[in-house]
C-alpha positions, 0 to 999 in steps of 0.5 A: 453557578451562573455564566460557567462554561462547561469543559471540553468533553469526549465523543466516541463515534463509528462515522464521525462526519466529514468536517471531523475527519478533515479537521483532524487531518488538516492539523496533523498536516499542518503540524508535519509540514514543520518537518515535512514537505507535503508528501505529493501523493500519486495514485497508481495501477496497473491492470491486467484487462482482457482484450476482448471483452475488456474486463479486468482481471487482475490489478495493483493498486498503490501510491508513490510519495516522499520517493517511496512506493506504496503498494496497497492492493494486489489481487489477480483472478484465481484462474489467471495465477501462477502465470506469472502476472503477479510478478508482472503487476508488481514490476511494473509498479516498481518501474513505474515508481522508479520514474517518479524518481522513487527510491524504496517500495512497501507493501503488507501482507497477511500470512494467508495471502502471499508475503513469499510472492513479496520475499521471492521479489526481493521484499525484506520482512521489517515488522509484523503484527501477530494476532491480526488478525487472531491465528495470523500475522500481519508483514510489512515489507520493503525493497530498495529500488534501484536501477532497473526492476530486478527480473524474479528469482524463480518463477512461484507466483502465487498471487 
């Protein structure tokens, strides 16, 4: 059969290159915006730095977009936890998103890290993921942010 065009085919990659990513963000981007205005995306971290030396010793790493915060990463030096920095890290982000006029924050968490520390904060459990991975649980928790960051009930600070 001459001048048959063969059909689309699948391909299965670990590394699809980047015009293959963008492709398909582009179109699901584009399809969104039909419900959506573009979510405006904006970084955020608070650091906990030395004074001295200027290393970093612990941080938070998150975005605000569509009036939500989103933590992503959370991680103080094992020698400065329970000192209350993780609670700090996360107030400040939340006063911080409370300023970009942000309504909600969300974050997850495995059950060998510290969903507590987020529960303490006043972080509400809204779904999990058992076995994930095999053994655990994965937490997905949010909070409403409204006025100022309310102070931590109790002074467990974990992460």
């Amino acid at each position: 059969m001459s001048g048959t065009v063969a059909g689309p085919t699948l391909e299965l990659t670990d590394q699809p290159d980047i015009a293959a990513r963008s492709w398909v963000l582009n179109g699901l981007a584009a399809s969104n915006r039909a419900y959506v205005d573009e979510p405006g995306k904006l970084n955020l971290a608070v650091l906990i730095r030395d004074q001295r030396q200027g290393d970093i010793l612990g941080g938070l790493l998150g975005w605000t977009s569509w009036e939500w915060l989103r933590i992503e990463l959370l991680y103080v030096a094992p020698e400065r936890r329970g000192a209350g920095w993780g609670t700090r890290l996360v107030r400040a982000a939340e006063e911080e998103a409370l300023k970009r006029l942000c309504r909600s924050a969300w974050v997850d968490s495995y059950s060998f890290q510290s969903p507590g520390f987020y529960e303490q904060l006043g972080y509400t459990v809204f779904g999990t993921l058992d076995d994930y991975p095999t053994g655990h649980r994965r937490y997905f928790l949010q909070r409403k942010l409204v006025g100022k960051a309310q102070a931590p009930s109790t002074t467990d600070d974990r992460a």
